[in-house]
KOLMI-729077 format. One record per residue (C-alpha): residue number from 1; y, x negated, z negated. Coordinates in pm, 1 decimal, padded with zeros to 6 digits. Each point is the difference from the previous one (the first is absolute). Layout:
<sites>
SITE resi       c2       c1       c3
SITE  NUM        Y        X        Z
...
</sites>
This chain:
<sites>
SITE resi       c2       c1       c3
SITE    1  14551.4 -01230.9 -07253.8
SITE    2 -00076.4 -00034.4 -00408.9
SITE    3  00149.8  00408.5 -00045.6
SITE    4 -00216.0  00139.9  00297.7
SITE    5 -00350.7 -00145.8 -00186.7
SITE    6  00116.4  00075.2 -00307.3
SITE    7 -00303.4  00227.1 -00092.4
SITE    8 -00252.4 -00239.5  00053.1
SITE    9  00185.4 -00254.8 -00165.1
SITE   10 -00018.2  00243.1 -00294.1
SITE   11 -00383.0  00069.1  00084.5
SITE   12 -00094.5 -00348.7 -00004.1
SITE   13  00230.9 -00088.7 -00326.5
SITE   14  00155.0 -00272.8  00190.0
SITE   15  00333.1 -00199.4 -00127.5
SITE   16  00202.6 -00061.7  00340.2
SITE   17  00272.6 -00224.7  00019.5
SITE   18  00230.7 -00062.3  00301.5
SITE   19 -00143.8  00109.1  00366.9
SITE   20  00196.7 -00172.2  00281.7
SITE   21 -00010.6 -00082.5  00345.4
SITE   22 -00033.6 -00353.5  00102.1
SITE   23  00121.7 -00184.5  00320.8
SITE   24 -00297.4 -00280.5 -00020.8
SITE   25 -00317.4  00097.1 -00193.1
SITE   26 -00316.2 -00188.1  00034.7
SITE   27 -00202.5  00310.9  00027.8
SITE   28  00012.1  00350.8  00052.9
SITE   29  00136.6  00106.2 -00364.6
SITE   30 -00010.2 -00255.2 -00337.5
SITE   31  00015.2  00122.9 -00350.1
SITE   32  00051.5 -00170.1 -00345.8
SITE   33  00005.2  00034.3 -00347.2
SITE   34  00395.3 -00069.9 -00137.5
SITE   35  00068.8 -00144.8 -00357.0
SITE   36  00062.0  00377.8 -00104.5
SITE   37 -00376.4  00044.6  00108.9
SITE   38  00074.7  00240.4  00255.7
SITE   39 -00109.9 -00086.5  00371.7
SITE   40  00268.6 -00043.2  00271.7
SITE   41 -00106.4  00053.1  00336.1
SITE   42  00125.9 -00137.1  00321.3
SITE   43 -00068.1  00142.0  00357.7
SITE   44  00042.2 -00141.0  00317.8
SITE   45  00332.6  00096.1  00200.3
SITE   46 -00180.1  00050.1  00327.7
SITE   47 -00251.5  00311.5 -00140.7
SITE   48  00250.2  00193.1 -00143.4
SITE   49  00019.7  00347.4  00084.9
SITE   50 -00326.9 -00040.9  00189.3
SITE   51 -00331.6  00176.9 -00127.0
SITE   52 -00133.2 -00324.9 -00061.9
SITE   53  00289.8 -00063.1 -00316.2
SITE   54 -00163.0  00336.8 -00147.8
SITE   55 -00364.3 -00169.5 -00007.2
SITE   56  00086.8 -00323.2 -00107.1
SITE   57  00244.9  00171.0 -00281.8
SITE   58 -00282.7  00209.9 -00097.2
SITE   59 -00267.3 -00261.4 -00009.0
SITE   60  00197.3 -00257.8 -00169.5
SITE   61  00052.4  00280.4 -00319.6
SITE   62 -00389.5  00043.1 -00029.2
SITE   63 -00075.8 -00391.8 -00003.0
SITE   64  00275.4 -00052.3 -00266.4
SITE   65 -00217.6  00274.2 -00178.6
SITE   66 -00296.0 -00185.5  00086.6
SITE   67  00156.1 -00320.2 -00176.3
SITE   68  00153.6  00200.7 -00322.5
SITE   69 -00279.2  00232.8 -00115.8
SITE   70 -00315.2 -00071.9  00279.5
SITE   71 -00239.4  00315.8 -00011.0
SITE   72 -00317.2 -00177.8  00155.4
SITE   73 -00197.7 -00301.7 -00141.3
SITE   74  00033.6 -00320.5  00133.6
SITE   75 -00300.4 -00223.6 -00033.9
SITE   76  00170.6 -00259.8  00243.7
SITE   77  00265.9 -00099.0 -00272.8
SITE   78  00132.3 -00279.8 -00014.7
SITE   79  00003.4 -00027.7  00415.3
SITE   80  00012.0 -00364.1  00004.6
SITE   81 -00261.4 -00059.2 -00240.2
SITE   82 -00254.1  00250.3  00130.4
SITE   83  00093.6 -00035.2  00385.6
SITE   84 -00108.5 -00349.3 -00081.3
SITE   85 -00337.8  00118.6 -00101.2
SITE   86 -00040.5  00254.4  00274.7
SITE   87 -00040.6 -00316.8  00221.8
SITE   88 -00231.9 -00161.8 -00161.5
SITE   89 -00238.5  00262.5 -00025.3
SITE   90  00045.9  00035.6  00389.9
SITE   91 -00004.4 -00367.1  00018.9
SITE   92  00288.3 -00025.0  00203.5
SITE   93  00216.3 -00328.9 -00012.3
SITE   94  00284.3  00073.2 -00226.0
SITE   95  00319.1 -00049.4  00171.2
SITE   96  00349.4  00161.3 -00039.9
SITE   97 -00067.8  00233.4  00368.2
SITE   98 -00367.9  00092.3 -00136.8
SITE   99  00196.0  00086.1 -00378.9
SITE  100  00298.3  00188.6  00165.8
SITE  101 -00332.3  00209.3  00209.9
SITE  102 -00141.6  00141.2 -00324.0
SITE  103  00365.8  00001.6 -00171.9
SITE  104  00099.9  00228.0  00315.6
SITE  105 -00315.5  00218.8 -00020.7
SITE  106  00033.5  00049.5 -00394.3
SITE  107  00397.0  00130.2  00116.9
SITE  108 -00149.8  00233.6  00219.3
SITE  109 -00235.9  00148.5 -00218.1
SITE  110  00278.2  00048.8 -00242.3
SITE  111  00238.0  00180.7  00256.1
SITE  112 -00288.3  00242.6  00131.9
SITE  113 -00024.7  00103.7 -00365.4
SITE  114  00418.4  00034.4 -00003.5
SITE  115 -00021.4  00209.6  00386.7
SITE  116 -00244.3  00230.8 -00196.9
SITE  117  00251.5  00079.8 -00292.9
SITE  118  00236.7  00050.5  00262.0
SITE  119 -00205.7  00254.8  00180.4
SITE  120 -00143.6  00174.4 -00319.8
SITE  121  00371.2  00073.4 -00179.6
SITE  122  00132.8  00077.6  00372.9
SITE  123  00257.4 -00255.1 -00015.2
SITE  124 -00038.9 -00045.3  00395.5
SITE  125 -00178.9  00194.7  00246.5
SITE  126 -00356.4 -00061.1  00187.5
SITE  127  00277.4 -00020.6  00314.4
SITE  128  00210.1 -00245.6 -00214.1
SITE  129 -00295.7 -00200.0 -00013.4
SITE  130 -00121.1 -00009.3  00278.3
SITE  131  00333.1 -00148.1  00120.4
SITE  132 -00030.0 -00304.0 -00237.3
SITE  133 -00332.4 -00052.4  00101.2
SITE  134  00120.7 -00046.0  00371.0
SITE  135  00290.0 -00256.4 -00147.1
SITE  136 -00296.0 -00230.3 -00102.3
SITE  137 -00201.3  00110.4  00316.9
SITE  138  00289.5 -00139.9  00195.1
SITE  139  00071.3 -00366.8 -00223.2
SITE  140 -00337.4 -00035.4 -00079.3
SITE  141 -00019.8 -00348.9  00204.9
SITE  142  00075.9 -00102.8 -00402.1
SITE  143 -00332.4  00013.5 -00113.3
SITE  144  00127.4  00161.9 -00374.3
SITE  145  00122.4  00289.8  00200.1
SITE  146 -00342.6  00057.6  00132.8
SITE  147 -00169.1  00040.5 -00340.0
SITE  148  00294.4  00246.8 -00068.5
SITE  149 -00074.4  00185.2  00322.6
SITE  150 -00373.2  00060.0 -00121.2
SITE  151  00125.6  00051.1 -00398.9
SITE  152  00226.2  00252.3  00161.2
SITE  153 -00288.3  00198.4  00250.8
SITE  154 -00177.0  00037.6 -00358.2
SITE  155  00206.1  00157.2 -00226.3
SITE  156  00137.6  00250.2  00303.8
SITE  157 -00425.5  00092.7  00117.3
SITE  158 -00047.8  00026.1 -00419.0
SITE  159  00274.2  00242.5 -00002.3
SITE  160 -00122.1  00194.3  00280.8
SITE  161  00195.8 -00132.9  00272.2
SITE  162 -00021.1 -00049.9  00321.9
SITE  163 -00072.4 -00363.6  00168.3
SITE  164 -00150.7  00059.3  00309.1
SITE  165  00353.2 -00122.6  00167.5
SITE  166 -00106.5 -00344.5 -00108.9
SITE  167 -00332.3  00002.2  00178.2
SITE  168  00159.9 -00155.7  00305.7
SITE  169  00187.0 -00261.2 -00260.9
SITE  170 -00338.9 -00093.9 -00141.3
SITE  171 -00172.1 -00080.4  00349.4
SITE  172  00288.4 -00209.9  00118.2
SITE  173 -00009.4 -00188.9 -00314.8
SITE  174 -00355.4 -00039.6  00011.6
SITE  175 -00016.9  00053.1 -00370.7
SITE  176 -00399.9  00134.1  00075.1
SITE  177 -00056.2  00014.1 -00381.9
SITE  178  00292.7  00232.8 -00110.3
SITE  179 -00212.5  00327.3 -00107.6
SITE  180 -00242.3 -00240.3 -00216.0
SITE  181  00387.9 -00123.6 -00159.8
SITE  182  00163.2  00334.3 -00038.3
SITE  183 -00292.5  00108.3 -00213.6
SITE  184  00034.1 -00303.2 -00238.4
SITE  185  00347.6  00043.4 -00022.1
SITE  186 -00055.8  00387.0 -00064.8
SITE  187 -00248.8 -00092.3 -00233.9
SITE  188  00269.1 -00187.6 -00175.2
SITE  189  00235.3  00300.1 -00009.7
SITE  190 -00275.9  00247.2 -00146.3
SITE  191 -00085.6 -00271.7 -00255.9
SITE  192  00365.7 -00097.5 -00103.9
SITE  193 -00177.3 -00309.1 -00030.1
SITE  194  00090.7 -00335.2  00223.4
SITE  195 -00321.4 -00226.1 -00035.3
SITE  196 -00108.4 -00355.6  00091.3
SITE  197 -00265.5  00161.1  00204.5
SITE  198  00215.8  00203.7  00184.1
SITE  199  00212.4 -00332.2  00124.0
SITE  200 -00303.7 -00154.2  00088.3
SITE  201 -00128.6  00246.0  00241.8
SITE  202  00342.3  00031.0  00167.6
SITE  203  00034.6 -00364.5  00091.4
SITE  204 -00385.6 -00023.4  00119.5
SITE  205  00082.6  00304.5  00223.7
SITE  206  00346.8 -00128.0  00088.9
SITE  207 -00118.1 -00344.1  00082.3
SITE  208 -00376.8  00016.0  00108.9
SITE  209  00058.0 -00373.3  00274.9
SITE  210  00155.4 -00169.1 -00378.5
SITE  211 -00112.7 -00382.8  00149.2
SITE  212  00283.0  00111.5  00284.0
SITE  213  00228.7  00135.7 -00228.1
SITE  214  00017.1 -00321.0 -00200.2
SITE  215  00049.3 -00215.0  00299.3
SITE  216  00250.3  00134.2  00111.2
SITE  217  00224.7  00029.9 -00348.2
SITE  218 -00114.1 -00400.1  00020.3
SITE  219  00141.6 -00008.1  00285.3
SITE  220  00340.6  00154.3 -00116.5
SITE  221  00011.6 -00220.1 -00288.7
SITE  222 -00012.1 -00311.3  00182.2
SITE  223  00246.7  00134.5  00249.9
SITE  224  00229.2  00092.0 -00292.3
SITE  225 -00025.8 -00381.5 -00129.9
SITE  226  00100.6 -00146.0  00305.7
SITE  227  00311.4  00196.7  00028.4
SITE  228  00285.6 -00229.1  00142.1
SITE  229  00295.8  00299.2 -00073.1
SITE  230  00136.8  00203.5 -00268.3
SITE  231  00102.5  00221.6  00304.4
SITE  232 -00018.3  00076.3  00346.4
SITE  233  00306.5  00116.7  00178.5
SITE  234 -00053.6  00269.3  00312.7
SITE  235  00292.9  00130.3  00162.3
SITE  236  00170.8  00049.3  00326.7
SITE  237  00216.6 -00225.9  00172.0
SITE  238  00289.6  00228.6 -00049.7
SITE  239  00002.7  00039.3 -00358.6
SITE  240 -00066.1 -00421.5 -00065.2
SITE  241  00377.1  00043.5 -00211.6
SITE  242 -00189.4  00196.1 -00218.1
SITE  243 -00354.0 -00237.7  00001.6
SITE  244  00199.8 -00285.3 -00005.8
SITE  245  00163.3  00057.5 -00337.0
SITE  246 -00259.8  00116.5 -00190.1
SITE  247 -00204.3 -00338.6  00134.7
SITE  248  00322.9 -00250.2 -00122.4
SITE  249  00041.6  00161.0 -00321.9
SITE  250 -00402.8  00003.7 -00032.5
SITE  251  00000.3 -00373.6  00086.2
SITE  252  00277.7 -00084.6 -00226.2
SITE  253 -00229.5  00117.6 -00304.5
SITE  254 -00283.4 -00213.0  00145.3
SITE  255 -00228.1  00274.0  00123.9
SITE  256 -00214.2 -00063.7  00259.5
SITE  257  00154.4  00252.2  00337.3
SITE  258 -00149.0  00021.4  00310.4
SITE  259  00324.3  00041.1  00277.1
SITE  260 -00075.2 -00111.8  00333.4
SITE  261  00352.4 -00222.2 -00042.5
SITE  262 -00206.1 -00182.7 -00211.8
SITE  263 -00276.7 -00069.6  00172.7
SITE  264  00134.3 -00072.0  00306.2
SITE  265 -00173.7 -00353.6  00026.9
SITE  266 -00310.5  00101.1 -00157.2
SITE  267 -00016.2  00301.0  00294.4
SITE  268  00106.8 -00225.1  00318.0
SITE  269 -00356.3 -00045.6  00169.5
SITE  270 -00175.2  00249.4 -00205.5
SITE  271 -00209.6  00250.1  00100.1
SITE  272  00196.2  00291.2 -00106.8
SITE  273 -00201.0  00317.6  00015.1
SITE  274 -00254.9 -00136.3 -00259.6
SITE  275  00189.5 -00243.7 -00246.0
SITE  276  00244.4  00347.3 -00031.0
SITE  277 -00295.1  00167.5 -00048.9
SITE  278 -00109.4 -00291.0 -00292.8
SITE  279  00278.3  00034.8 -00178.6
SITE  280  00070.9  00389.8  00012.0
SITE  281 -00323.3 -00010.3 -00107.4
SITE  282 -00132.1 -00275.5 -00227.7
SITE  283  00295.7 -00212.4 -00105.9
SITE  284  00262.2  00213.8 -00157.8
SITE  285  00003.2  00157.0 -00350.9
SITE  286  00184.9  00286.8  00084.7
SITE  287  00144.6  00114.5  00384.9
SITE  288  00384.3  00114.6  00023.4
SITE  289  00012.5  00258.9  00256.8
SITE  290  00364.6  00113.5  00168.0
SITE  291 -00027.0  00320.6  00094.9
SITE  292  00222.4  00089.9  00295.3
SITE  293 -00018.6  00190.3  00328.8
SITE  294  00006.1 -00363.4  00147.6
SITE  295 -00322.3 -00119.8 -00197.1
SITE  296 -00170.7  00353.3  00128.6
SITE  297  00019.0 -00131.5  00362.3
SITE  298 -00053.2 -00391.4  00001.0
SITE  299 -00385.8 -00133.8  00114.6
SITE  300  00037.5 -00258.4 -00258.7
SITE  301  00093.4  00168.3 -00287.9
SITE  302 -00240.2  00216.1  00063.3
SITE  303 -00278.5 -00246.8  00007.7
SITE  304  00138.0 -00144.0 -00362.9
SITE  305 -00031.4  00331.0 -00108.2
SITE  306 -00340.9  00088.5  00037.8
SITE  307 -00059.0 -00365.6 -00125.0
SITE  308  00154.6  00080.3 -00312.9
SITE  309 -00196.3  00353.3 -00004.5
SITE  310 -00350.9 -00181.0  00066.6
SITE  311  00087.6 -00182.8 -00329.2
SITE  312  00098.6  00329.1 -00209.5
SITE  313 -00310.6  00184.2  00107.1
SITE  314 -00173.2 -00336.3 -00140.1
SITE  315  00165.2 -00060.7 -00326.1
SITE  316 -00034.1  00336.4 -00080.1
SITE  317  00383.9 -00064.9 -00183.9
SITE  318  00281.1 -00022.9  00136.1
SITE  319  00178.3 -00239.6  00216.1
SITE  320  00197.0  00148.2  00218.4
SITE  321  00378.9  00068.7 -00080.2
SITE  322  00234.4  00258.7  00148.3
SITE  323  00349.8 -00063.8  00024.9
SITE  324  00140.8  00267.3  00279.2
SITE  325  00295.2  00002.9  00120.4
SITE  326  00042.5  00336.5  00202.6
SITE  327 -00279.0  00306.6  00016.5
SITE  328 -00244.8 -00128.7  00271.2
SITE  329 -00365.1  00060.7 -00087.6
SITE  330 -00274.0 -00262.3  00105.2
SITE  331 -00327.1  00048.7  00054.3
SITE  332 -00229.5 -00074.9 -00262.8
SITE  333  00291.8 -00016.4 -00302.2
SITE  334 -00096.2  00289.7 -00228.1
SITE  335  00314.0  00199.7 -00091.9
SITE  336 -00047.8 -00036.3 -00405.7
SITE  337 -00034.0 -00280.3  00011.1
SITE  338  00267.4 -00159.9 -00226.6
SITE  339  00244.0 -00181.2  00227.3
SITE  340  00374.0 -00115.8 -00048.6
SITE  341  00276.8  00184.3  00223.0
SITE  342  00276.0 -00299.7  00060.0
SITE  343  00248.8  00264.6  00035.5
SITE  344 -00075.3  00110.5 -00311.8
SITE  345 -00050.0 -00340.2 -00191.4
SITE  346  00192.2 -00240.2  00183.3
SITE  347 -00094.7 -00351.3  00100.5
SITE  348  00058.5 -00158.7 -00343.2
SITE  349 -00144.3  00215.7 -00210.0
SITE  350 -00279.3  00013.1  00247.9
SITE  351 -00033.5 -00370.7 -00030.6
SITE  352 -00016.8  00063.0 -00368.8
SITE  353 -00264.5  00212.4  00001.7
SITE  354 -00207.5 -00224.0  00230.2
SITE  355  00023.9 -00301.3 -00256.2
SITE  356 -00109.1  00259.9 -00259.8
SITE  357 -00310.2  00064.1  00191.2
SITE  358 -00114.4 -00349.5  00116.2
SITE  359  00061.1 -00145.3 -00374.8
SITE  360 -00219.0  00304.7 -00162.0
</sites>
């Protein structure tokens, strides 16, 4: 991968380190700087070989760029500091979902200016584009992937590109504003220049009903206090060996595990469809899916399921966690998203992994 991008490695007078493949990666691609200051870059098993690896790969060089030797002012430096004041000159309430808005905005003003350097030294193609562009079309239930979406329209329209495809995209989305926000995020890319104003006008465009918008990360909050698991177990009844052993050695550490084993006098009398629903949805830090043929067919699982995704699209972060176990595909589980293959792992380093995430 590092030998075939050599050239713009050499254009961009980067220092690479190692480039490897990993089985579990949190995201898409991850880069950092070693102690010999050169970056190492991991990239996630499951896009390798796919067009998608080439973007990311790509992408990833021009924001380590961005972070050695930026070639566009910043006036929203240092993020924290200045996101901070953003919101009070909106007067909106300051809270960490309002700060991660404007933190997420700021990002993608920063990466249309990056998709533009791409374009102008040729390093990928209007088509090449265009493909990433429909990656964040299609996960864009993360709201962070929307602002990329529209950072990304930019920079291809500013390079003469074509995004008429997207029309249809932009009407489902009901994102009625997005001309008025292309042309401040073009205005950033002609300017080199990222401005406080600039952030401003995005969120006012972004989030015109704000009262609503701040009710329901309220809403979320509170939810997230009254949590009653570190995690929620969903699986089918054929692969409980598997649920069941990642619950006792959970429970052994004294995390909090939702397993219906557990729970069975807690359940007896219950209403089932909607205290499921509660906790797939409001009680658990994180949800534990099994992935299996088996989970693809059951009624309940599938109701847990789109629980647990009602509570993703939500947070806006993530909650739910992959652990397959054969090659079935379920409906509403995008593909890159980073997921642990059991075959791959095995169940203790699986369970590892797991106590990794819920003590971070």
């Amino acid at each position: 991968m590092k030998k075939r991008y050599n050239q713009i490695i050499k254009d961009l007078n980067l220092k690479i380190g190692e480039v490897n493949y990993e089985v579990y990666l949190g995201s898409d691609i991850y880069f950092n700087k070693n102690e010999k200051k050169n970056w190492d870059i991991q990239i996630y098993q499951r896009i390798k070989g796919t067009p998608l690896e080439k973007y990311m790969f790509v992408s990833a060089l021009v924001t380590i760029k961005r972070k050695e030797d930026q070639w566009f002012e910043d006036e929203t430096e240092p993020i924290k500091i200045i996101g901070k004041q953003i919101l009070q000159e909106l007067r909106v309430e300051q809270t960490d979902s309002t700060e991660t808005v404007i933190c997420d905005i700021i990002e993608s003003l920063k990466y249309s200016l990056e998709v533009d350097l791409i374009l102008k030294n040729q390093y990928l193609t209007h088509d090449d584009i265009r493909e990433l562009i429909k990656y964040y079309q299609q996960v864009s239930i993360v709201q962070m992937m929307l602002y990329q979406f529209i950072a990304g329209l930019s920079a291809l329209r500013i390079n003469g590109g074509d995004i008429t495809i997207f029309h249809e995209t932009i009407i489902q989305k009901k994102i009625y504003n997005v001309l008025e926000m292309i042309d401040i995020y073009e205005n950033c890319i002609n300017t080199k220049t990222i401005s406080k104003g600039d952030v401003k006008k995005i969120f006012n465009l972004l989030y015109p009903d704000l009262k609503n918008q701040i009710k329901i990360m309220k809403i979320i909050s509170n939810q997230e206090e009254d949590q009653n698991y570190d995690v929620a177990l969903s699986f089918a009844g054929e692969d409980r060996a598997i649920a069941k052993k990642i619950a006792d050695e959970l429970t052994k550490q004294n995390y909090k595990v939702f397993y219906d084993e557990y729970e069975q006098a807690s359940l007896w009398g219950k209403d089932l469809y909607s205290h499921l629903n509660d906790v797939y949805k409001n009680r658990a830090r994180y949800c534990l899916i099994i992935i299996s043929e088996n989970y693809s067919k059951k009624v309940w699982t599938t109701h847990e399921r789109k629980a647990a995704q009602t509570k993703a699209f939500l947070n806006n972060k993530e909650y739910i966690l992959p652990l397959r176990i054969d090659n079935t595909e379920i409906d509403g589980l995008n593909e890159t998203v980073g997921y642990i293959d059991l075959n791959q792992v095995g169940i203790e380093k699986t369970i590892d992994l797991l106590k990794q995430k819920l003590s971070s």
